[in-house]
C-alpha angles and dihedrals in degrees: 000000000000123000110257075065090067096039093055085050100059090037088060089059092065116087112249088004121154114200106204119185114221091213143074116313092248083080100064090043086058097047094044091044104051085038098046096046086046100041101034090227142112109258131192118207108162123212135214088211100225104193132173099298106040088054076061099041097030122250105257091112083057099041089055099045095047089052084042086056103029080060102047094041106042103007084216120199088223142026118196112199103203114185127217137211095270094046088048093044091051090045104235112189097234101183087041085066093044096055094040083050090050095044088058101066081037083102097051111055089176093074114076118216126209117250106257137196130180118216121189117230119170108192100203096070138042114003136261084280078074101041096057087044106060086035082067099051080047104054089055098042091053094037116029110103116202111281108273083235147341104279105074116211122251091264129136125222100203111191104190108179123239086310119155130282085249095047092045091045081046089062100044083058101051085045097051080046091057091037087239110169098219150164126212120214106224110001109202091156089105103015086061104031106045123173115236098251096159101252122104108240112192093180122048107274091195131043147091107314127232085238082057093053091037081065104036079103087071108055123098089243158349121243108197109189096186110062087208095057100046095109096105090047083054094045091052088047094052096036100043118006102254101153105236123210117189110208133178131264104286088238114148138336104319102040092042088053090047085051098056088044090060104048086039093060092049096044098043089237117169108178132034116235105260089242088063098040080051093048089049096053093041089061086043088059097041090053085059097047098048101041094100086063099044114040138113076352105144115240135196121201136182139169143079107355102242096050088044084052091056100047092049095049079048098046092050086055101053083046106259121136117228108220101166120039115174142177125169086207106088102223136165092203097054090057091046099053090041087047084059099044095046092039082078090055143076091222123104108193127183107253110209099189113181091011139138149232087270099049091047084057091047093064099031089063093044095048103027121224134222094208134011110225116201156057128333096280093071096073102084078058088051093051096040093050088034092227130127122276111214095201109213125136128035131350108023103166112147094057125057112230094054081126090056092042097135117176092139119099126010090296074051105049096038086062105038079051092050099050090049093056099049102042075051086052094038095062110023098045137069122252098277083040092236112106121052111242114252094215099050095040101119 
């Protein structure tokens, strides 16, 4: 996925935002379209409608009317400029609009103008990984004001990572369990996942405040659980001294733990709330009753690299092998951090870091895989191989529930556990799931 993806993403996750493409409109199409038919939801992403001539002339005239109309038509808290690839290739001076569109209601204080950031977003290099991740560094550089003292309150800045609605959702519970103050940058828990009430929202009704990012200055730390999106935890580090830990991905036993240890530590927490010792021991049993099915099975898996991070440390612990592991995000730190979770096995897989869909079937074919592990695009592979797709990650678009998707934390963990081992019973036993089937034993 390009970067202006990510960026919406993140943008999404801001209460009263409007994201608005400076681009064609075949970009927003193109956004609205892949997030709608993932999230289930309505989603506005504004245009300013580049066309022929304005990649000639330059698309200034565009950019000011559609923040002209973008302001009279849904007085937005927030607009979010994200750039493309054409606006980025003729060289538009972006923040130069902006600030042309805001001098000239300079003369009229009675009108009151949306706060506005312009995030660039090439779309012909990185990902939306990218993409989300440099919207949030720009969302506190633009908006963080200096901390109001020195002592900074016992408040948590949590950066998750473009996770979905129900794993975000997963983490602000853990967090109320453990009575953790925090903010979450950005909260799409809501935004991404509303409930049908009856009225028509065109602006995020849910999601993280500018007043909470004005303040992220002020917390004690910055928990960043993606380690590709941890520059606004490094910004706030650098700016204003909030102390910054990248962590990865609370997938499974392991990194959940890891996780607990570390709010634990900050929040001089000595005991774990009993409902989190009982989900943790619920995934614990559940490892244990569905090991015959699991393990020594070969598994592919593609997708962002830090999910694809947390599945593998998690599918090492229920006893797969990952045989596969792919991004099509090149990343050192993707191969660092799978070169550290393999070095304690016995496995070799094959890392595919910065490939494609073509490359995964090739090995595929070559090695040959008990389960597929990914987004939606993997099942042609699944039908062609004639071998099970686990959807998880983005986009899942041929399947409803993409939005309650939870394989963060132990409840997590339990379910993303639950539903591998039935789509491996599903197609490997017979009816009563009892009896390997003959036909399918590798």
């Amino acid at each position: 996925m390009c970067q202006p993806m990510g960026a919406v993403q993140a943008l999404l996750g801001v209460e009263g935002a409007m994201p608005l493409i400076h681009g064609s409109q075949g970009c927003s199409t193109y956004m609205r379209f892949q997030l709608c038919r993932h999230f289930r939801e309505p989603i506005n992403v504004s245009s300013s409608s580049m066309s022929e001539s304005t990649v000639v002339y330059g698309g200034e005239k565009n950019l000011l009317k559609a923040l002209e109309t973008i302001k009279s038509q849904y007085n937005p808290i927030l607009i979010g400029v994200t750039s493309s690839c054409l606006t980025e290739t003729i060289g538009d001076d972006v923040n130069g609009i902006i600030t042309k569109f805001r001098e000239s209601y300079s003369e009229d204080p009675e009108e009151e103008v949306p706060q506005i950031l312009s995030v660039s977003t090439p779309s012909y290099t990185g990902s939306h990984v990218d993409g989300y991740d440099k919207t949030i560094k720009t969302l506190l550089e633009s908006f963080t004001l200096p901390p109001e003292s020195e002592n900074k309150k016992d408040v948590i800045n949590i950066v998750p990572g473009n996770l979905s609605p129900a794993d975000v959702e997963e983490i602000k519970e853990i967090l109320q369990l453990l009575e953790v103050d925090s903010i979450i940058l950005t909260d799409t828990s809501e935004s991404l996942h509303a409930p049908l009430d009856g009225s028509v929202e065109f602006l995020s009704s849910g999601g993280t405040t500018l007043d909470e990012i004005r303040q992220a200055s002020n917390s004690k730390t910055t928990l960043t659980l993606s380690k590709h999106a941890d520059s606004g935890g490094k910004f706030l580090e650098k700016r204003f001294n909030v102390p910054h830990i990248s962590l990865p991905l609370p997938v499974g036993l392991e990194n959940t733990d890891g996780f607990m240890k570390i709010i634990s530590s900050l929040e001089d927490i000595e005991n774990i709330p009993p409902v989190l010792e009982r989900d943790r021991g619920r995934l614990l049993d559940a490892m244990i009753d569905s090991q015959t099915y699991n393990y020594r099975r070969k598994v592919a898996i593609y997708g962002d690299p830090d999910l694809v991070c947390g599945l593998v440390s998690f599918l090492t612990e229920i006893g797969m092998e990952p045989s596969i592991i792919a991004t099509g995000t090149r990343s050192n730190k993707f191969r660092d951090e799978i070169h550290r979770i393999i070095s304690r096995t016995q496995h070799k897989p094959v890392v595919l870091n910065g490939g494609d869909l073509y490359d995964l079937q090739r090995q595929v074919k070559k090695r040959g895989v008990d389960l597929l592990i990914g987004n939606s695009y993997g099942a042609r592979i699944a039908i062609e191989e004639n071998i099970p797709l686990f959807r998880v990650g983005f986009p899942v678009f041929d399947r409803v529930g993409a939005q309650r998707i939870r394989i963060l934390g132990y409840k997590g963990g339990l379910h993303l556990l639950d539903q591998l081992t039935n789509t491996i019973i599903q197609h490997y036993y017979d009816e009563a799931g009892y009896e390997l089937l003959d036909e399918l034993i590798r």
